[in-house]
N, C-alpha and C positions, 0 to 999 in steps of 0.2 A: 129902851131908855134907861133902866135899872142898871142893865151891863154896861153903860158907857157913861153914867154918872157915879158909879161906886169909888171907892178908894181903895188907891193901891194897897196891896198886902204891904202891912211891914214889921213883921215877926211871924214867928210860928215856925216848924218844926224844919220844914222845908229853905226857910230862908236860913237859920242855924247850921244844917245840912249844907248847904251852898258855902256857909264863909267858912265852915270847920276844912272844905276844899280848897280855901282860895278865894273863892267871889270876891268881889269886893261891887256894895250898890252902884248902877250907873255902867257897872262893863257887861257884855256881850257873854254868854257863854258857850264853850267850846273851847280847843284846844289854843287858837287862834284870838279868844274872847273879841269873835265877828259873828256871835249870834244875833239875833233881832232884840232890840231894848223896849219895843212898844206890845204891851200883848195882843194878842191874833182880836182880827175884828170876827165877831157870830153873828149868824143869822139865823133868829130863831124861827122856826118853825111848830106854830099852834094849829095848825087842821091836822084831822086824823088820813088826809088823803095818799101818804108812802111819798118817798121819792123821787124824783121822778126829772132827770138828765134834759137840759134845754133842748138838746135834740129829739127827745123821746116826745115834747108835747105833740096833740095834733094827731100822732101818727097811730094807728091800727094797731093791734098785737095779730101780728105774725104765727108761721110756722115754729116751733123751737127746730133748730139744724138739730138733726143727727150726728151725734161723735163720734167719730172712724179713729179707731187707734188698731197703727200694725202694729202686729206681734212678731215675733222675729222667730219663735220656735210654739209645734203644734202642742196644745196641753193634753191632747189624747192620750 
């Protein structure tokens, strides 16, 4: 709630940095100025539980695969 009630930055070292480049408020940045004008939505994460990838719920921890790298010449 905090992150999406706040108010946008408007100063500070970074946005100086941007116009001494060119910015100008309200454009995109990139060479094209077609980057994204809204900043990134978060999802905060408060349990100490890790990470953990939609497909990974549910499921057993496994074997770890064994890593096979050929070598191309003997190191003897």
């Amino acid at each position: 709630d905090q992150l999406t009630s706040a108010q946008p930055v408007s100063g500070g070292m970074g946005m100086a940095l941007l116009q001494k480049m060119g910015w100008r408020p309200g454009e995109g940045l990139g060479k094209n100025k077609e980057g994204t004008l809204e900043p990134l939505q978060l999802e905060v994460k408060l349990d100490k539980r890790g990470l953990v990838s939609d497909q990974d719920v549910g499921q057993k921890p496994g074997k770890i695969p064994k890593l096979v790298v050929p070598t191309t010449k003997s190191l003897e």
